[in-house]
FITORPA-708301 format. One record per residue: residue number from 1; residue in one letter; x, y, z of N, C-alpha, C, CB in turn. Coordinates in steps of 0.2 Angstrom, whole numbers, plus 5000, padded with zeros to 4 digits. Each point is the difference from the previous one (the first is absolute). Glycine has a CB too. Example, Ala and Ser with C-alpha at 12.3 -4.5 7.8 and 13.67 -1.06 7.14 Angstrom:
2
> resi,resn,nc1,nc2,nc3,cac1,cac2,cac3,cc1,cc2,cc3,cbc1,cbc2,cbc3
> 1,A,5066,4972,5039,4996,5006,5000,5004,5006,5000,4991,4994,5006
> 2,S,5007,5011,4990,5004,5006,5001,4996,5005,5003,5006,4997,4990
//
This chain:
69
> resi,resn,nc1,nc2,nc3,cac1,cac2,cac3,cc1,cc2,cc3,cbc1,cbc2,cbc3
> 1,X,5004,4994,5000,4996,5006,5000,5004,5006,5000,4991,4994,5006
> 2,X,5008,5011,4988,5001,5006,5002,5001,5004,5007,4995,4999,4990
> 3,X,5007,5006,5012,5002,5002,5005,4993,5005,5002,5015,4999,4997
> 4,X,4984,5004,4996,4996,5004,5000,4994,4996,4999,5009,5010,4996
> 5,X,4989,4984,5003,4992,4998,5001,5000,4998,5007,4997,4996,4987
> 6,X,4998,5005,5016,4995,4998,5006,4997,4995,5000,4998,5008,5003
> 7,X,5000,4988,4999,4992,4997,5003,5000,5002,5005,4999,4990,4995
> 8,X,4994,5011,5007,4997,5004,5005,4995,4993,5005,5000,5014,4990
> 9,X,5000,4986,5015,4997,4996,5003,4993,5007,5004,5012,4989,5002
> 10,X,4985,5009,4997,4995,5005,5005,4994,4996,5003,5003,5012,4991
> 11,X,4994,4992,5013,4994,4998,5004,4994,5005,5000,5010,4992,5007
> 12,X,4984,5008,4994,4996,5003,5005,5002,5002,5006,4994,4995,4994
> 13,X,5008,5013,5006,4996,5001,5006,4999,5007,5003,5004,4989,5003
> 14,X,4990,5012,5001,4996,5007,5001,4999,5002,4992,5005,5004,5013
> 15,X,4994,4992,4980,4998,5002,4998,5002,5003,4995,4995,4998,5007
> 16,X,5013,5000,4992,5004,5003,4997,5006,4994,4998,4995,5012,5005
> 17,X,5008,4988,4991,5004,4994,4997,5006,5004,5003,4994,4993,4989
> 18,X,5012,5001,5014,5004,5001,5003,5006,4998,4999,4992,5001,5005
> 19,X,5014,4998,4993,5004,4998,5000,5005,4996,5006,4996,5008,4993
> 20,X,5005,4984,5007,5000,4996,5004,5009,5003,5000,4987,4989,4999
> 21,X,5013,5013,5009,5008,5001,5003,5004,4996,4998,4998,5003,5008
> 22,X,5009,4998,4991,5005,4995,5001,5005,5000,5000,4996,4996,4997
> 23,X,5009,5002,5005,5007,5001,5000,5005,5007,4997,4997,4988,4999
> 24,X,4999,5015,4996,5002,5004,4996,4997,5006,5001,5003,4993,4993
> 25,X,4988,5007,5012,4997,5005,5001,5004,5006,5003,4991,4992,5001
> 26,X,5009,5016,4995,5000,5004,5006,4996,5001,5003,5005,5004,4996
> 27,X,4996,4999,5011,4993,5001,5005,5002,5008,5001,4997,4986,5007
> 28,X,4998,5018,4994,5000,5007,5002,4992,5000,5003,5010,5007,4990
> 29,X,4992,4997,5015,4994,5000,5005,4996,5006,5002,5005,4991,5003
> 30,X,4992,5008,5005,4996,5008,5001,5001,4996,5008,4987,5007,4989
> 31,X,5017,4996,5016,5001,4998,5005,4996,5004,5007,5011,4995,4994
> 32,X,4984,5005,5009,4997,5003,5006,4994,4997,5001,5006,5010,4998
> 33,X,4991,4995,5006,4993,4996,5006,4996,5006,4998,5006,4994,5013
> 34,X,4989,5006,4987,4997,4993,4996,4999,5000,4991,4993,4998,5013
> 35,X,5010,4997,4984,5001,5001,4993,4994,4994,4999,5014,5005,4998
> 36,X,4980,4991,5005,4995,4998,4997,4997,5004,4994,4999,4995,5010
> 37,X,5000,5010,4993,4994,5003,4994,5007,5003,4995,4986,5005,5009
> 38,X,5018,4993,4990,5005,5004,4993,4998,4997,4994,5011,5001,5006
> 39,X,4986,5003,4990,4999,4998,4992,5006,4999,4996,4990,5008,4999
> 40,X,5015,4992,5004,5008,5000,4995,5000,4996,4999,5008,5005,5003
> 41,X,4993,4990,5001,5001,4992,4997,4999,4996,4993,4997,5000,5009
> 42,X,4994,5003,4990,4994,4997,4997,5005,5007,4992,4984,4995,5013
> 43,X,5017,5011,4990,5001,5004,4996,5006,5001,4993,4993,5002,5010
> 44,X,5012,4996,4995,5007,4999,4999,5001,4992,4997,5002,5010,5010
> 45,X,4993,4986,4993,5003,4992,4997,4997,5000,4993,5000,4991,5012
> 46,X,4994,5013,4987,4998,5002,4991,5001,5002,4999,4994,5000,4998
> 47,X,5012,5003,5002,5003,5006,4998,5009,4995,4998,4990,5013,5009
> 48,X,5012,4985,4995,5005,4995,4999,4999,4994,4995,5001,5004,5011
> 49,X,4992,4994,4990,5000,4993,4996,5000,5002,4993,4992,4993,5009
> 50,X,5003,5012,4989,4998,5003,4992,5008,5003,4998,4985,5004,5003
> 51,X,5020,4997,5003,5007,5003,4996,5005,4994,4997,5000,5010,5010
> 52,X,4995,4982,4994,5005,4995,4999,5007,5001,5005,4995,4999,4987
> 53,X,5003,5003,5018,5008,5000,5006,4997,4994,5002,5004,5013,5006
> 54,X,5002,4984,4998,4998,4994,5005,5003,5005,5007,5002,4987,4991
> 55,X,4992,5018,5010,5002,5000,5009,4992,5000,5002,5013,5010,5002
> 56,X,4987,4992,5004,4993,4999,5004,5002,5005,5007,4997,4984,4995
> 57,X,4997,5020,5004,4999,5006,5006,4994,4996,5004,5003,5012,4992
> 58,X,5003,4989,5016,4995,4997,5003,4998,5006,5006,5004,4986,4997
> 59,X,4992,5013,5011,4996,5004,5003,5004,4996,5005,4989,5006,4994
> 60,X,5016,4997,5011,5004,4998,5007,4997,5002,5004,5009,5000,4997
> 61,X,4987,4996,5007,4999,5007,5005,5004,4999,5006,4988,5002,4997
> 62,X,5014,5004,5008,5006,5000,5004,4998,5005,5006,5009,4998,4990
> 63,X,4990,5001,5015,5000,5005,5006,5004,5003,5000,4996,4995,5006
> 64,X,5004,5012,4995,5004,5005,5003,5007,4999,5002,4990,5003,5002
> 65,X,5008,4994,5004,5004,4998,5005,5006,4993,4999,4989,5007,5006
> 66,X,5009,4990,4988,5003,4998,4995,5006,4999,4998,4993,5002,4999
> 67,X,5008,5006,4998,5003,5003,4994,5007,5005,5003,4985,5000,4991
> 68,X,5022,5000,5008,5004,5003,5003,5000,5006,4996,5005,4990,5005
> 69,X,5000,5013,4999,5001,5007,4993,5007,4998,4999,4993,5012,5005
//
């Protein structure tokens, strides 16, 4: 296989096709409290998948008290 062709594994989910992680995934994220209700994820992984990247934006969430300076 070319360098430059993909196969793509993807799945359902929330309703949006996804790109399945792996070894080679970048990951970039949204780290704090509370990141339930963040549309990025959903926003940023359509936005990723349709570019053809293999990363995946995920929602951390972290307490304050957590996180060092």
């Amino acid at each position: 296989m070319v360098p430059e062709q993909r196969t793509k594994q993807t799945t359902r989910n929330n309703n949006y096709l996804m790109t399945m992680i792996n070894g080679k995934t970048n990951l970039v994220g949204l780290i704090g409290n509370p990141v339930g209700h963040s549309l990025s994820p959903t926003i940023h992984n359509a936005a990723l998948t349709k570019m053809g990247l293999n990363w995946c934006y995920v929602a951390l969430p972290c307490k304050t008290e957590n996180l060092s300076t």
